[in-house]
MDTraj code that builds the backbone (N, CA, C; nanometers):
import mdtraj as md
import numpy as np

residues = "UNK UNK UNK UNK UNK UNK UNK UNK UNK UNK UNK UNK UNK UNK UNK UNK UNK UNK UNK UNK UNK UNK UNK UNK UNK UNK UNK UNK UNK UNK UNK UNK UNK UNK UNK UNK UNK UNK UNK UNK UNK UNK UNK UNK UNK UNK UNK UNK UNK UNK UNK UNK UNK UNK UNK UNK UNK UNK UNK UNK UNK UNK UNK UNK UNK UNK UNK UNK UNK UNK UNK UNK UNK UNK UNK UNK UNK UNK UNK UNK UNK UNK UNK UNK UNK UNK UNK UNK UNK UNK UNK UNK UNK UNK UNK UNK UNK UNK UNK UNK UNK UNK UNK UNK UNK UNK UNK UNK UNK UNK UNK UNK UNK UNK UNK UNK UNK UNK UNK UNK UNK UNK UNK UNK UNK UNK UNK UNK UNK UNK UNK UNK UNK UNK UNK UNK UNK UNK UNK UNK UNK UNK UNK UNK UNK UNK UNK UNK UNK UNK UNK UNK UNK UNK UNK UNK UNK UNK UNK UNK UNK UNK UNK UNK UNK UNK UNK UNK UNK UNK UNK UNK UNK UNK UNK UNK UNK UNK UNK UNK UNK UNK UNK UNK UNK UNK UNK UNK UNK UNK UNK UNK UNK UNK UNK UNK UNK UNK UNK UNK".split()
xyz = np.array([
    [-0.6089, -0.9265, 0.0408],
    [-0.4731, -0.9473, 0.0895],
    [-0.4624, -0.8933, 0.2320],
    [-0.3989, -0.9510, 0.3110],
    [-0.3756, -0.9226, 0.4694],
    [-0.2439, -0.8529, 0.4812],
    [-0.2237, -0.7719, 0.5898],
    [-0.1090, -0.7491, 0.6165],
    [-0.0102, -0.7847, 0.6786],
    [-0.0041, -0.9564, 0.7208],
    [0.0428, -1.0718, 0.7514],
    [0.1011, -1.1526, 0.6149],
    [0.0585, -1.1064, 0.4992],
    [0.1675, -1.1776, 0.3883],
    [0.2489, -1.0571, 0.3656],
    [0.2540, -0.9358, 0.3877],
    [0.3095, -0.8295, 0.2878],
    [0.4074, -0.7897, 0.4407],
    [0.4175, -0.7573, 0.5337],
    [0.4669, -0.6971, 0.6662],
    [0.5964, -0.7521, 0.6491],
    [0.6666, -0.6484, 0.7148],
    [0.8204, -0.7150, 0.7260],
    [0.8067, -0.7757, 0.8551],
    [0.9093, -0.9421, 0.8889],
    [0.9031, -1.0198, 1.0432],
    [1.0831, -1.0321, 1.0238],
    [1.1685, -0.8879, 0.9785],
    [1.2965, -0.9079, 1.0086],
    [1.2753, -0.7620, 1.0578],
    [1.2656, -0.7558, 1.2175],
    [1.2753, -0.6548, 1.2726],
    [1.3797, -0.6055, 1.3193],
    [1.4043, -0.4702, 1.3553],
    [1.5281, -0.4299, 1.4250],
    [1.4837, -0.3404, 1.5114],
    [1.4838, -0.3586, 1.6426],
    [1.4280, -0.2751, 1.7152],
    [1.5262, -0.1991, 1.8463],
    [1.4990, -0.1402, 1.9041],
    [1.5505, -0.0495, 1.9914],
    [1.5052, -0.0538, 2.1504],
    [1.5555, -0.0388, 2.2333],
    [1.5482, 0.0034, 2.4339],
    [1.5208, 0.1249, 2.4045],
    [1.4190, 0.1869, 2.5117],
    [1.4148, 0.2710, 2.5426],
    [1.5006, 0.3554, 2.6166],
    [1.5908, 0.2908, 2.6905],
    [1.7244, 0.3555, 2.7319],
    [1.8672, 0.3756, 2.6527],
    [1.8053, 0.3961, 2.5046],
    [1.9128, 0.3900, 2.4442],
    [1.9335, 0.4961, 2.3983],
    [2.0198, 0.6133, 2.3311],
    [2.0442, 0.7380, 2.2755],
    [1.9952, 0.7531, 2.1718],
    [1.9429, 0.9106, 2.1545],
    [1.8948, 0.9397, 2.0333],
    [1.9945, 0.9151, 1.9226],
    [2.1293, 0.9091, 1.9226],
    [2.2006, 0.8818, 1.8133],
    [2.1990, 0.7734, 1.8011],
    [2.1993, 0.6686, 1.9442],
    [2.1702, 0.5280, 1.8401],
    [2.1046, 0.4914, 1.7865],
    [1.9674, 0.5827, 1.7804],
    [1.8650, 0.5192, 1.6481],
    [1.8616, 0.5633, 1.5559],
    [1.9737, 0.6896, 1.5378],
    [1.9446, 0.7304, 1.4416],
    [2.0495, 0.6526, 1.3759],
    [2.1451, 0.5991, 1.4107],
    [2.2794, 0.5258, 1.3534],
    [2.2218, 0.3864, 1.2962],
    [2.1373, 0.3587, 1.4047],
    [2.0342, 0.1698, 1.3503],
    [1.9829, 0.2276, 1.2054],
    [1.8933, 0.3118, 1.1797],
    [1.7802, 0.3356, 1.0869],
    [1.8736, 0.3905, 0.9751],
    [2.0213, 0.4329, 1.0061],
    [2.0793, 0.4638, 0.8547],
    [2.1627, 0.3248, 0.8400],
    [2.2448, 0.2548, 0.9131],
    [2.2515, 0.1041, 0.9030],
    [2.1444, 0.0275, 0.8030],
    [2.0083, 0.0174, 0.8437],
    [1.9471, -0.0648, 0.7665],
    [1.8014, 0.0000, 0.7174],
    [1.8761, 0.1055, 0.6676],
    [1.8108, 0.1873, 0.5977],
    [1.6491, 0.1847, 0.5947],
    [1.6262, 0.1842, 0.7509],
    [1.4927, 0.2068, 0.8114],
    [1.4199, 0.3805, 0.8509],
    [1.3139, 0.3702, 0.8776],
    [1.2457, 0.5003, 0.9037],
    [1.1545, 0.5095, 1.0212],
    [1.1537, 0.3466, 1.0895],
    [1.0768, 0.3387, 1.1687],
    [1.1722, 0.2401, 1.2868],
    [1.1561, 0.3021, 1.4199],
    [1.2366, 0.1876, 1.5298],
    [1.0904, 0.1186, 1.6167],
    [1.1095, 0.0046, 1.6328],
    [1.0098, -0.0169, 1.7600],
    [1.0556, -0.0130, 1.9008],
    [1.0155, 0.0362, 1.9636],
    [1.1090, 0.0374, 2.1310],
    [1.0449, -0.0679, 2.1959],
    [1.1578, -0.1770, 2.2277],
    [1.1309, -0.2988, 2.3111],
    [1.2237, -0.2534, 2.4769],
    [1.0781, -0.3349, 2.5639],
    [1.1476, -0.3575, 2.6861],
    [1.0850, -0.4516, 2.7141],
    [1.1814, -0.5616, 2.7537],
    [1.1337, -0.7384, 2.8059],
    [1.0485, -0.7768, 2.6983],
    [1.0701, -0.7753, 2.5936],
    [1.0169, -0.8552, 2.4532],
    [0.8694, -0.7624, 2.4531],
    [0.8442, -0.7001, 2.4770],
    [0.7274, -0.6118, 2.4769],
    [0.7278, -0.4771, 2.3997],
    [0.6188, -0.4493, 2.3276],
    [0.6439, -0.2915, 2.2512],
    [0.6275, -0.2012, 2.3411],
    [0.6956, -0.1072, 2.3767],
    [0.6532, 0.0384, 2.4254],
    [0.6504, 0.0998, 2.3999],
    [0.6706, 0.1652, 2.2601],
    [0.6838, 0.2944, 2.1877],
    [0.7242, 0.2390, 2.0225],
    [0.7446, 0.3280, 1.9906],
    [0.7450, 0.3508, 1.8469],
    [0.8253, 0.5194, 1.8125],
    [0.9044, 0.4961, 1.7265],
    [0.9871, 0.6171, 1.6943],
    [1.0592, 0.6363, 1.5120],
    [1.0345, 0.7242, 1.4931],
    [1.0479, 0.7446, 1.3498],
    [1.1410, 0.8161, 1.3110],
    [1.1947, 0.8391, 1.1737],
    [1.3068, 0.9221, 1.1657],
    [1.2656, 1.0850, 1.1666],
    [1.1331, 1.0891, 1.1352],
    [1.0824, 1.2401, 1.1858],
    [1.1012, 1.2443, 1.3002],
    [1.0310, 1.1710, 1.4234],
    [1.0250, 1.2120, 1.5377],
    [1.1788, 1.2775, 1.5686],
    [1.2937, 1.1705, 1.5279],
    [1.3925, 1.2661, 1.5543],
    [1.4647, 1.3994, 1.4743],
    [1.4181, 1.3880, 1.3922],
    [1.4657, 1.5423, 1.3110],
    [1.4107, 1.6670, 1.3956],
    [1.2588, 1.5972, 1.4270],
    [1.2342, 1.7377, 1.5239],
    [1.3324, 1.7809, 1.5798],
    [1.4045, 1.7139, 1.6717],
    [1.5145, 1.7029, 1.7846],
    [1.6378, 1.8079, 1.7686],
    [1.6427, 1.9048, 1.7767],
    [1.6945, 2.0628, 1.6895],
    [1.8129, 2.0422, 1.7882],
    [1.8603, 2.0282, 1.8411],
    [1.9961, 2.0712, 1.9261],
    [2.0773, 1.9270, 1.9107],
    [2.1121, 1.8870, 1.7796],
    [2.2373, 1.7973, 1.8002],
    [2.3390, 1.7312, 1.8608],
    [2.3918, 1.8671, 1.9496],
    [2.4641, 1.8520, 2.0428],
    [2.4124, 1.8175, 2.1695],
    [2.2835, 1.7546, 2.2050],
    [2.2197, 1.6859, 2.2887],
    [2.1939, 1.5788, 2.2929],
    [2.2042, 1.5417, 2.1155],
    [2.1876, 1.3873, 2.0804],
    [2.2169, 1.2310, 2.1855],
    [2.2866, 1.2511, 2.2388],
    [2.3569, 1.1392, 2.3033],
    [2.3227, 1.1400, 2.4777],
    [2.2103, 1.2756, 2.5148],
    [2.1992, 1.2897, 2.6235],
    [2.0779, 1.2371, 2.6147],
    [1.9744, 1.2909, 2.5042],
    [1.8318, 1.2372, 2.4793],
    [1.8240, 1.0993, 2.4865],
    [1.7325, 1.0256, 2.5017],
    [1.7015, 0.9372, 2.5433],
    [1.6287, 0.8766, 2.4193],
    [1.5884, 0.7360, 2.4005],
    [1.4807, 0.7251, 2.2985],
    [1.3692, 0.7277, 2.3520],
    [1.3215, 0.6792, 2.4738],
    [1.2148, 0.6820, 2.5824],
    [1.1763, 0.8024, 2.5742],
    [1.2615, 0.8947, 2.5450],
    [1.2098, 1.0613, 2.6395],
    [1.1000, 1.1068, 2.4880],
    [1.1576, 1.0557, 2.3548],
    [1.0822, 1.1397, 2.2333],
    [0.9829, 1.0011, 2.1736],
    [0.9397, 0.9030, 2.1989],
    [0.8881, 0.7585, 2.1350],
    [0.7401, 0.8249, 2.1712],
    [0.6780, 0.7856, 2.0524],
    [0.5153, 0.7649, 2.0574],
    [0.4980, 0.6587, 2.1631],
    [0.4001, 0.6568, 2.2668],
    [0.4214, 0.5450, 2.3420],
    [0.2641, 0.4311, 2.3189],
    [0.1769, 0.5067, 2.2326],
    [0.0702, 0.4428, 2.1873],
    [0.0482, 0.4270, 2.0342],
    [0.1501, 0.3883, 1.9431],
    [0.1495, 0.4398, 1.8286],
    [0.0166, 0.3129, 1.7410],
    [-0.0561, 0.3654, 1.6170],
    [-0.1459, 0.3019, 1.5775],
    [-0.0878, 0.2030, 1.5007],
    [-0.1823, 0.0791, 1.5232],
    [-0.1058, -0.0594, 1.5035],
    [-0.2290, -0.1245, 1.4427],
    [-0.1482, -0.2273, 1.3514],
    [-0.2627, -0.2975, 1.2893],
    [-0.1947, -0.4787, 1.3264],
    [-0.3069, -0.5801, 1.2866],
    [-0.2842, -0.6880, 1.3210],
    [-0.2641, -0.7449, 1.2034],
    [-0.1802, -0.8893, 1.1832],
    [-0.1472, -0.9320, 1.0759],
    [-0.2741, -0.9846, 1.0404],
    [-0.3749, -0.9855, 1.0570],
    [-0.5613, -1.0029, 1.0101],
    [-0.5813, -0.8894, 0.8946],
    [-0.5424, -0.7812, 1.0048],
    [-0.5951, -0.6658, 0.8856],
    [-0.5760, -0.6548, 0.7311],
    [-0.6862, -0.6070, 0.6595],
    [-0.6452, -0.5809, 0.5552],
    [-0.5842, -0.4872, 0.4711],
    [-0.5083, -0.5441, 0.3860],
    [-0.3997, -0.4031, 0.3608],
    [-0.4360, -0.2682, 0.2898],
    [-0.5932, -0.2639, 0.2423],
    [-0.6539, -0.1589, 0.2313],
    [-0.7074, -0.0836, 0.3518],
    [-0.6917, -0.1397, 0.4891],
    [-0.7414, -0.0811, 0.5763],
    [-0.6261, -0.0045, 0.6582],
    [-0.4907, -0.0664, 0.6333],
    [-0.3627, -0.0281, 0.6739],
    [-0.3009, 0.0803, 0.5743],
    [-0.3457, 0.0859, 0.4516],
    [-0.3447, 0.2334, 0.3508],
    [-0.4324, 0.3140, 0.4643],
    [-0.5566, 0.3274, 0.4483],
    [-0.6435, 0.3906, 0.5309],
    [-0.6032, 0.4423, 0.6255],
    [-0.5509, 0.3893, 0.7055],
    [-0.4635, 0.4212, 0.8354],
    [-0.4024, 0.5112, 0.8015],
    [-0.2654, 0.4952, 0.7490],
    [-0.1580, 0.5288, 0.7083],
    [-0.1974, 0.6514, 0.6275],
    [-0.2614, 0.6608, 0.5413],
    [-0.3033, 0.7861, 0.4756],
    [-0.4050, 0.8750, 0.5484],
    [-0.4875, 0.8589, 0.6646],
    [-0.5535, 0.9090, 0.7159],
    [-0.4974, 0.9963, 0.8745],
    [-0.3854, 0.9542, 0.9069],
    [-0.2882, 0.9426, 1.0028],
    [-0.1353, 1.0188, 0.9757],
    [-0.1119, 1.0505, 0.8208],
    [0.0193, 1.0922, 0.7749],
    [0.0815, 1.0070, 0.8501],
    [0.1480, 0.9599, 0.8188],
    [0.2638, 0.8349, 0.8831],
    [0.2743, 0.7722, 0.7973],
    [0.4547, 0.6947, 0.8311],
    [0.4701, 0.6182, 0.6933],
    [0.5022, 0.4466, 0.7755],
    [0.4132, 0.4665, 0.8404],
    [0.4620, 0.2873, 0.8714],
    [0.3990, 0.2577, 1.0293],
    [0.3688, 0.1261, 1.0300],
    [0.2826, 0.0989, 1.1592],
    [0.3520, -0.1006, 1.2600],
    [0.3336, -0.0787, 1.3743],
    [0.3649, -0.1913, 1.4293],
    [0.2674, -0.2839, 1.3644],
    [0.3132, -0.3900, 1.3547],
    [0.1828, -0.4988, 1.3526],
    [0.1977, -0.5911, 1.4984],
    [0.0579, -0.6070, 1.5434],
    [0.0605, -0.6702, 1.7071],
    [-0.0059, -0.7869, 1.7315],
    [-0.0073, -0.8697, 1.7827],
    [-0.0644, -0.9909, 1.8448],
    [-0.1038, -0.9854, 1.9368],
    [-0.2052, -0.9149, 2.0458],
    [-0.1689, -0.8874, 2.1176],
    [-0.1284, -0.7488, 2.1627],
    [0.0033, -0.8039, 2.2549],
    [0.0986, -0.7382, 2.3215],
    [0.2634, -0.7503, 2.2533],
    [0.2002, -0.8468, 2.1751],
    [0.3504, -0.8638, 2.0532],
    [0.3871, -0.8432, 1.9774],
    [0.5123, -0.7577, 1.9494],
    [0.5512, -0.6889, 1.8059],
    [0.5403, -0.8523, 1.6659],
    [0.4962, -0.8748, 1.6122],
    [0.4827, -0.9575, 1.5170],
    [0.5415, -0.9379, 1.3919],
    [0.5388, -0.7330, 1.3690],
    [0.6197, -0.7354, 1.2223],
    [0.6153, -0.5590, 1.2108],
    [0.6605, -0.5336, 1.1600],
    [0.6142, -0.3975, 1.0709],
    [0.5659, -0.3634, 0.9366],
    [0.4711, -0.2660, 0.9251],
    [0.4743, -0.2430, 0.7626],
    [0.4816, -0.0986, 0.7285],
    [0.4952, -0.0720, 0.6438],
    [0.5298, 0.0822, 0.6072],
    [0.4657, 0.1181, 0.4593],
    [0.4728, 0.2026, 0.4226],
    [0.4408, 0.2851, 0.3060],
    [0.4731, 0.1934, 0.1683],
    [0.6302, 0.1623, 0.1882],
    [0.6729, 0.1038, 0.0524],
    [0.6231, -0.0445, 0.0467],
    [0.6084, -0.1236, 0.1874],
    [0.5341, -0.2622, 0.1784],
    [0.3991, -0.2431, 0.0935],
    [0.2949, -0.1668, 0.1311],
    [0.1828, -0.1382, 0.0538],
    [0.1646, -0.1145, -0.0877],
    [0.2853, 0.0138, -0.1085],
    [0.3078, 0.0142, -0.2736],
    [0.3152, -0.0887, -0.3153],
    [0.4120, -0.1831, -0.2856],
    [0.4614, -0.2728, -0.3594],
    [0.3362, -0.4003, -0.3739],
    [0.2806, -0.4490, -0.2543],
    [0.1354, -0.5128, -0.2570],
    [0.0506, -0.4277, -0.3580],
    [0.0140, -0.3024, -0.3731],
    [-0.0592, -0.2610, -0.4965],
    [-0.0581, -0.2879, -0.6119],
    [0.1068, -0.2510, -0.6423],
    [0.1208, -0.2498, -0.7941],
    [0.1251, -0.4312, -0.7902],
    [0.1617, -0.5388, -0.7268],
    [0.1300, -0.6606, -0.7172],
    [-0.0342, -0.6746, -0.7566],
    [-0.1006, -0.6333, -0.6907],
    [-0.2606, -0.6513, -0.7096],
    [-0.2905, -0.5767, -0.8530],
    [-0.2542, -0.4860, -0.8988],
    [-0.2908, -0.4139, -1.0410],
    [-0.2306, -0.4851, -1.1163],
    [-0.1103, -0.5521, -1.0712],
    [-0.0529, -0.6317, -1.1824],
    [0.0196, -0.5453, -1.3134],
    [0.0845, -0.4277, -1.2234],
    [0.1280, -0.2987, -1.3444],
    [0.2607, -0.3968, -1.3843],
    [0.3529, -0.4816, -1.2837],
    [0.4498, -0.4957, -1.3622],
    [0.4872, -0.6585, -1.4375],
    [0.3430, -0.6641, -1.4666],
    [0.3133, -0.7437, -1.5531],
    [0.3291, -0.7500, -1.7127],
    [0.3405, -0.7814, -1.8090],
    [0.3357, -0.7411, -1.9334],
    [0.1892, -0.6930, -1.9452],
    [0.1222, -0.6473, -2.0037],
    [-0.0169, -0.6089, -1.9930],
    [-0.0563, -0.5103, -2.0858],
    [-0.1944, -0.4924, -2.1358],
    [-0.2056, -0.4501, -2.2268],
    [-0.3786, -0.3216, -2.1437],
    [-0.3995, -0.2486, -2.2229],
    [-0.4894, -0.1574, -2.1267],
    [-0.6304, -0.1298, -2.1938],
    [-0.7433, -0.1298, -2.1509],
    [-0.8914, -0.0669, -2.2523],
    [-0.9631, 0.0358, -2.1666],
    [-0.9968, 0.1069, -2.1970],
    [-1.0331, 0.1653, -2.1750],
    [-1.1750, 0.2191, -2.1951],
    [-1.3099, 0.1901, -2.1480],
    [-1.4525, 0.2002, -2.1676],
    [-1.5406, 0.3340, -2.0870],
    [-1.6105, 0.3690, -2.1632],
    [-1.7384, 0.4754, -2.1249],
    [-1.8310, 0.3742, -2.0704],
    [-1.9132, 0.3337, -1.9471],
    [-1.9646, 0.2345, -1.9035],
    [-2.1349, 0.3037, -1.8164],
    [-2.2309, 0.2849, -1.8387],
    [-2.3105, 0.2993, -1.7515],
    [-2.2494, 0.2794, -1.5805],
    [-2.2929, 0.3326, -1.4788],
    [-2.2272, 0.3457, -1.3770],
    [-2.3290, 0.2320, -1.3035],
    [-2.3372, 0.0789, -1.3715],
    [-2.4329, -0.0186, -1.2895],
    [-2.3396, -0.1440, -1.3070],
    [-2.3509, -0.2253, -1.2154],
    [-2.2435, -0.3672, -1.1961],
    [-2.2954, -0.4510, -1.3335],
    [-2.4619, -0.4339, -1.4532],
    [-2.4829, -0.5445, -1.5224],
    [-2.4111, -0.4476, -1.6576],
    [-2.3482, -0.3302, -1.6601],
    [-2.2718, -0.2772, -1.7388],
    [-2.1234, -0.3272, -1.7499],
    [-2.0845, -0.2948, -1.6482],
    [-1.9256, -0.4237, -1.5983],
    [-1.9767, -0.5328, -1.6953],
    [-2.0602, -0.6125, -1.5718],
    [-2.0383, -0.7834, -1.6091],
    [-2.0397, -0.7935, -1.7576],
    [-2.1184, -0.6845, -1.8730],
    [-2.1276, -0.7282, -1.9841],
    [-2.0412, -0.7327, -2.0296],
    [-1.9488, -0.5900, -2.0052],
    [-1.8936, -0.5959, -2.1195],
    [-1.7046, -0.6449, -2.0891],
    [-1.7161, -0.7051, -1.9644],
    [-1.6092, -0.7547, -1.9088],
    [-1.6091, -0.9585, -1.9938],
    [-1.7815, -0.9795, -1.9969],
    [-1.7863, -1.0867, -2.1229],
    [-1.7613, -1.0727, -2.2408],
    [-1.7879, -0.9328, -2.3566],
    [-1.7459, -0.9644, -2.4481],
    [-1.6230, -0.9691, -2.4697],
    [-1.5824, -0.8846, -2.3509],
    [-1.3837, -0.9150, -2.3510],
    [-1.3348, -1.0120, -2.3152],
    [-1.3858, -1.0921, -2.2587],
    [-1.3158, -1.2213, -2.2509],
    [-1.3969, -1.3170, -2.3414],
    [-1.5248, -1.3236, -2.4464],
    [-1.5377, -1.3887, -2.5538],
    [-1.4625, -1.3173, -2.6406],
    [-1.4210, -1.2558, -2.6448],
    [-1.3030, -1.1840, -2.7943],
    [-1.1792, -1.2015, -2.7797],
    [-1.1240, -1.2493, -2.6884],
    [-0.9946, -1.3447, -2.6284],
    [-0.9409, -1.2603, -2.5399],
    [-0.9903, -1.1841, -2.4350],
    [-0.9184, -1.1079, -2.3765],
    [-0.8875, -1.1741, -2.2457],
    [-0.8347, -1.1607, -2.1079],
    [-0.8066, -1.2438, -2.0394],
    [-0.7802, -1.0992, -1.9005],
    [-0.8963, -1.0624, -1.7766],
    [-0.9168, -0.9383, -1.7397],
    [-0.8035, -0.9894, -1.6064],
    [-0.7373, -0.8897, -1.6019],
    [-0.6343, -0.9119, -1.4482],
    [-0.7011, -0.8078, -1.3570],
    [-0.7438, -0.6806, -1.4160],
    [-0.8058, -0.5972, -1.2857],
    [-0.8988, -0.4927, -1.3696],
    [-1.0024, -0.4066, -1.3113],
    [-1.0511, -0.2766, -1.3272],
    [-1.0428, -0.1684, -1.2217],
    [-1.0300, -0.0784, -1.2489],
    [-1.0576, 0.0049, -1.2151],
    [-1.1506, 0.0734, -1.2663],
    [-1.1627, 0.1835, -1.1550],
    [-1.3167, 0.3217, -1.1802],
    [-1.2400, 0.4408, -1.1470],
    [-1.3207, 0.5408, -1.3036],
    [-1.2828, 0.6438, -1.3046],
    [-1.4189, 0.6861, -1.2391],
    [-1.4035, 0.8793, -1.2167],
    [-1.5327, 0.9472, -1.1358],
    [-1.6373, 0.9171, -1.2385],
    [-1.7584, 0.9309, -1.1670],
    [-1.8950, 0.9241, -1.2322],
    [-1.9418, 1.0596, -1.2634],
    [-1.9614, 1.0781, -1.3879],
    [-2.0304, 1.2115, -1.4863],
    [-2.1847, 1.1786, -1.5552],
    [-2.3066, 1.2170, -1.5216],
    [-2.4047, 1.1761, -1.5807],
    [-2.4460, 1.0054, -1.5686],
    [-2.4081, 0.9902, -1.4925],
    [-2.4438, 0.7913, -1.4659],
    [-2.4042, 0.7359, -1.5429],
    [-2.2260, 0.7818, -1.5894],
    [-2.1587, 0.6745, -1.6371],
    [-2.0264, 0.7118, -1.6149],
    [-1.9353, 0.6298, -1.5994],
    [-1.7817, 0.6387, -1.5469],
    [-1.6750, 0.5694, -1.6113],
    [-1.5580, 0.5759, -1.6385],
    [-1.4943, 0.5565, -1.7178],
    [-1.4277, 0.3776, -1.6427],
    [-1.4035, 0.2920, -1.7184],
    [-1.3820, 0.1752, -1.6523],
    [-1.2482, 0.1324, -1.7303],
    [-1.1314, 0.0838, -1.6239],
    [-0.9651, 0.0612, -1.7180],
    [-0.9484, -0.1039, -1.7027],
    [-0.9810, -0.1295, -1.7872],
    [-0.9549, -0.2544, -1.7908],
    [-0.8130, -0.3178, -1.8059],
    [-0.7408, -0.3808, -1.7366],
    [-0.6008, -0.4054, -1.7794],
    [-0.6178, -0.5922, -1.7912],
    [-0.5819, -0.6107, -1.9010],
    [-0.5508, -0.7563, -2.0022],
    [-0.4438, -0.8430, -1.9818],
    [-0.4033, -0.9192, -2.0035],
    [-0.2648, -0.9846, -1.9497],
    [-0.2759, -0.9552, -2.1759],
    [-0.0914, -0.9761, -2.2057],
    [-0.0530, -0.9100, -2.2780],
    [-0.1725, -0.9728, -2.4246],
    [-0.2384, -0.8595, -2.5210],
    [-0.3269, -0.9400, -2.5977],
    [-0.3047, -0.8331, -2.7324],
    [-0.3459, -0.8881, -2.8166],
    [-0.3645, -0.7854, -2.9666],
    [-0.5600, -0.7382, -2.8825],
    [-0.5438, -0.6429, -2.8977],
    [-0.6515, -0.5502, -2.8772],
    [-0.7716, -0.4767, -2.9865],
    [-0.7190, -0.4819, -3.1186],
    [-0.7940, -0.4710, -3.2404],
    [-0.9225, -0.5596, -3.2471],
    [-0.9036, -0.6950, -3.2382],
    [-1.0289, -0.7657, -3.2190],
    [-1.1213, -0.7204, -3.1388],
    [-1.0797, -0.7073, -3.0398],
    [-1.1585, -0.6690, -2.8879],
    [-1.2427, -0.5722, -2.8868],
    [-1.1191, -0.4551, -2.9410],
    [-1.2142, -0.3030, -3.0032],
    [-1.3021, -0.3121, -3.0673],
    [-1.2942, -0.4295, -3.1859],
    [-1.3687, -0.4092, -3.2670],
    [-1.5242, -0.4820, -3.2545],
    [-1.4987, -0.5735, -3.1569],
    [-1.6724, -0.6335, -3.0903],
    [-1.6803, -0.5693, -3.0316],
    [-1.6306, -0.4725, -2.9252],
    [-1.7049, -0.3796, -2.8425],
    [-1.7599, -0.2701, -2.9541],
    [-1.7226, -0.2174, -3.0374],
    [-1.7494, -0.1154, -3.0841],
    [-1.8646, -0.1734, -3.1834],
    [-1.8767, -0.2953, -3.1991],
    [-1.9868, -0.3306, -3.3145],
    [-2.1255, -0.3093, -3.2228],
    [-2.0655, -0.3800, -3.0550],
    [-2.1801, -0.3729, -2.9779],
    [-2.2125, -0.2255, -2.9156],
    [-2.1623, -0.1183, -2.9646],
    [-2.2067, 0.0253, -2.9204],
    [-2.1566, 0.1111, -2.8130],
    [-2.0573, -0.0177, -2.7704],
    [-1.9570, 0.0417, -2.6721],
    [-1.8724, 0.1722, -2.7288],
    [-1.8642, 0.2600, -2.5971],
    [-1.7366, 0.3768, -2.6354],
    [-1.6050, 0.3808, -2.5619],
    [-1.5138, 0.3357, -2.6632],
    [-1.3630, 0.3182, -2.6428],
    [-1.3100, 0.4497, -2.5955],
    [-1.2333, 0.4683, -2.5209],
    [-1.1733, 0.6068, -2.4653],
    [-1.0254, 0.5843, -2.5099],
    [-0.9946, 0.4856, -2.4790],
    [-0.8581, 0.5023, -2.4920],
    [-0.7806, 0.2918, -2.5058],
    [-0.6895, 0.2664, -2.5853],
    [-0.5883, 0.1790, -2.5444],
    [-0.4792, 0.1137, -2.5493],
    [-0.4249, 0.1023, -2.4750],
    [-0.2848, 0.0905, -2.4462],
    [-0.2051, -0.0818, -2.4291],
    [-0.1389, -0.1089, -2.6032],
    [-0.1528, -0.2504, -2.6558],
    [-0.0365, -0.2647, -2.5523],
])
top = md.Topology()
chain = top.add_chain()
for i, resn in enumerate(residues, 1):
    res = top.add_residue(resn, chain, resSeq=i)
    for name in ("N", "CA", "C"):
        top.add_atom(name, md.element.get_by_symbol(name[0]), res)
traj = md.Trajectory(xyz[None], top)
């Protein structure tokens, strides 16, 4: 998934000659956390609702500038990127949200909650779904097997995950689109598999 399907392209952005209270008045308006600072259709900065909390003397608010406190190189990803690489960012960076650029062109924003929401989309948590849970040798012909007998026992796989590796084997979560799970258990377990846990 890119961060060109998931990015917000209903921006609201800000001048750099504009007051620190007016961004802070935009971002509780439309209940944003991030401004982009435009001058002549161009990004120049970037400003957050932290950047202004720093901003300790209140009663200055309206003298400050947005220009004077804006990141003026803030880290940006392209609507190419992928949205595991824009987590990466974002979690590697503390920050909760990034320009997306073309260029020299603001194209969109994305933030923290765009990503969540692309995740639990990709896990497919708010799906009806059903959960298995396997003890697995820690090798890809361990997967592929036993990801076949689950789908010859009628199971139907939407995602896995990996738990840590202990002794060269790791715990693997299989999540099902919604299924009776008794069958399933019960060919894995004829074939020597170890069930940890699951969740019908």
């Amino acid at each position: 998934m890119l961060v060109g399907q998931i990015m917000s392209q209903k921006i609201v952005t800000i001048s750099p000659d504009k007051g620190v209270g007016q961004a802070l008045k935009l971002m509780q308006k439309h209940q944003i956390r991030h401004l982009p600072v435009i001058t002549r259709n161009r990004m120049v900065g970037w400003i957050t609702s932290r950047d202004l909390r720093e901003i300790l003397l209140a009663s200055m608010l309206e003298e400050i500038k947005v220009g004077d406190v804006m990141v003026q190189a803030p880290i940006s990803v392209t609507a190419d990127t992928e949205v595991e690489e824009a987590a990466r960012l974002i979690h590697e960076h503390k920050i909760g949200g990034m320009p997306v650029m073309a260029g020299d062109q603001l194209v969109g924003v994305i933030t923290m909650l765009d990503l969540i929401s692309a995740f639990i989309a990709m896990l497919g948590l708010l799906k009806s779904s059903s959960r298995l849970d396997l003890l697995l040798e820690n090798r890809s012909e361990a997967l592929d097997a036993a990801a076949r007998l689950i789908k010859e026992a009628g199971g139907k796989v939407i995602n896995v995950a990996l738990g840590p590796t202990q002794d060269d084997k790791r715990p693997y979560y299989f999540r099902l689109e919604k299924v009776n799970l008794e069958p399933i258990v019960n060919t894995l377990k004829q074939q020597g598999y170890v069930v940890l846990d699951t969740i019908a």
